[in-house]
N, C-alpha and C positions, 0 to 999 in steps of 0.2 A: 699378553703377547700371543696373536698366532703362530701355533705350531704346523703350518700349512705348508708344503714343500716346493720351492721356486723352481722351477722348471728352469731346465737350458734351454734356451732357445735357438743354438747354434747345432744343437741333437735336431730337436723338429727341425729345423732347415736343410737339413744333410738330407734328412730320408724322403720328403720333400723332393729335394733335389733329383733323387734318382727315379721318383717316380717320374716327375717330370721329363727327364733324361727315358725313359722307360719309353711313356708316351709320343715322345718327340719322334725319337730315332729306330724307336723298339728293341727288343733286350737285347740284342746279338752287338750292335752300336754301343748302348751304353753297357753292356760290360765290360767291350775293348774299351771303351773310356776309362773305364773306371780304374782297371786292369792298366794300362799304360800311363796312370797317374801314379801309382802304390810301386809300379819300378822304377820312374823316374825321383819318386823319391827317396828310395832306398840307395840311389846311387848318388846320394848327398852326403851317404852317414861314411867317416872317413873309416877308412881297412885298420885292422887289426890282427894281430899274430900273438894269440896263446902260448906259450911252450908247449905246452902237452894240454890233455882236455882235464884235469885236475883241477886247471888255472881258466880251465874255459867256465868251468861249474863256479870256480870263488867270484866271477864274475857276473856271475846270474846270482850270489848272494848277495853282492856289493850294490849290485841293481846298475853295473857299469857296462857289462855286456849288453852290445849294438840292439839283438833282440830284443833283452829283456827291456831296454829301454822307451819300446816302443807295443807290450802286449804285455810285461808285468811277469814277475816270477814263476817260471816254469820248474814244475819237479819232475827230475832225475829218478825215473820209475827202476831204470837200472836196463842194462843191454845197450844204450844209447837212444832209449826211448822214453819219449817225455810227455807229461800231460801239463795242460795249464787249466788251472780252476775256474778261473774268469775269462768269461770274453768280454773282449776291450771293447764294444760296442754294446757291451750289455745297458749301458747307461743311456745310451742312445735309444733305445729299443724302448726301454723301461721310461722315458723322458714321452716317447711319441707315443705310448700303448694307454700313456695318463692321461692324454688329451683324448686319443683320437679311437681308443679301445682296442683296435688289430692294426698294424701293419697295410700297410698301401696295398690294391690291387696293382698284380701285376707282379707281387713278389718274388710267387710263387713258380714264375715262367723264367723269370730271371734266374735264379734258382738253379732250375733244370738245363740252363741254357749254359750257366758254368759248367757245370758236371759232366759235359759235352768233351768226347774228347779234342783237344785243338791243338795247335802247336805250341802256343802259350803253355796252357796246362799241361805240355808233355816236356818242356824247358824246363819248368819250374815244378814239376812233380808233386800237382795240386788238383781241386777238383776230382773227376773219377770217382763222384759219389761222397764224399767228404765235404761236400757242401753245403751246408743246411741253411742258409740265408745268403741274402745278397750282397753281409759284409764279407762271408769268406773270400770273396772276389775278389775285395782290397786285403784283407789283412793274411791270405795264406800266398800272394806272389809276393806281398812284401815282405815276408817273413824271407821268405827262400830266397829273392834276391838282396835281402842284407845282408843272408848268410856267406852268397858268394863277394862279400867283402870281408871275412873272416878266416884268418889259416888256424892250425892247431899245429906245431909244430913246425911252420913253416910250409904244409901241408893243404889243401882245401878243401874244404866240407862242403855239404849237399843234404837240403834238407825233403825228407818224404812226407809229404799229408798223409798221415792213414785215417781219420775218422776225425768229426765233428759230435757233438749232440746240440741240438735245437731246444730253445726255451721251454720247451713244451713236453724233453724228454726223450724224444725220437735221436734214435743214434743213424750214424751216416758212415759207410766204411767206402775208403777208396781200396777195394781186392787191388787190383794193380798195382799201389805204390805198395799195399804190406807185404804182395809175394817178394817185387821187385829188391824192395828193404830187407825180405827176411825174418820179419816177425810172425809171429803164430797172431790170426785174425782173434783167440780169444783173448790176448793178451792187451790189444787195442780195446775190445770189447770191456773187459775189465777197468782199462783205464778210463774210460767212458763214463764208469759209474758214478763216479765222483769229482770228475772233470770236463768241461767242454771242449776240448781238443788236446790231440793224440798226432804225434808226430816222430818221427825218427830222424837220428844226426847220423852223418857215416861221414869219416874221414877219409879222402883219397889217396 
């Protein structure tokens, strides 16, 4: 029996997609696309109310928190700031880089084109450098607007990008959301090391 690994094919078509999306309309276009798909589906996932954030963490272990549902178990680094080990498009990445060896032209511009400050990215407290691929586009506004479907306490949370790391190792830090959050930039940098994103929860 071959031991040979089946590719997704619904990965290649996604990344695919954007370049095409890239090409068509060029990256300013396709990342409001992309970017107004990732909130409109965030506003699918039904609200929830924590008691307190005790109950908000036993749900990131239960795997029932709206997040964690959608990017996989994030650790509670402590302060209210969290890293996640995997990025959820890592599969995706890893699926098209088998076939196709790099990543699409035109990534790279996309990329820098989130990291822009906009009004988007200043809602949702993402980008600002924290970008390091053109899934953070989709996966750091959905994050933060499913969060604003989540209370603690009866209260609403708000979540900050501080820092990405890129396949490749390269870290990403948004200065703006870590002052804004409060966190010491080495303390993101740290979590860095050993995880692909770093973010912070603040309760209002």
């Amino acid at each position: 029996m071959s031991d040979a690994k089946i590719l997704d094919i619904a990965h290649i078509s996604f990344l695919d997609t954007i370049k095409v999306m890239i090409t068509l309309s060029g990256v300013a276009s396709a990342k409001g696309t992309l970017i107004r798909n990732a909130i409109q589906t965030a506003e699918k996932i039904s609200e929830v109310d924590y008691p307190d954030f005790e109950a908000y963490l036993g749900a990131i272990e239960e795997t029932t928190n709206p997040i964690t549902m959608i990017e996989g178990k994030a650790t509670h680094m402590g302060g209210q700031v969290f890293g996640l080990q995997k990025c959820p498009f890592g599969p995706s990445i890893g699926n098209y880089t088998t076939v196709f060896e790099k990543l699409p032209d035109g990534y790279a511009d996309f990329t820098a084109e989130f990291n822009r400050p906009s009004t988007v990215t200043s809602n949702y407290r993402v980008g600002e450098g924290a970008g390091v691929s053109p899934f953070c586009s989709v996966h750091q506004p959905m994050r933060s607007a499913i969060a604003e479907r989540i209370r603690v306490g009866g209260k609403k949370i708000k979540i900050y990008q501080l820092g990405c790391k890129a396949g490749s190792g390269k870290k990403g830090f948004a200065d703006k959301w870590i002052t804004e959050a409060g966190v010491d930039r080495a303390v993101v940098d740290k979590v860095l090391d050993n995880h692909m994103c770093c973010y912070a929860l603040q309760v209002e």
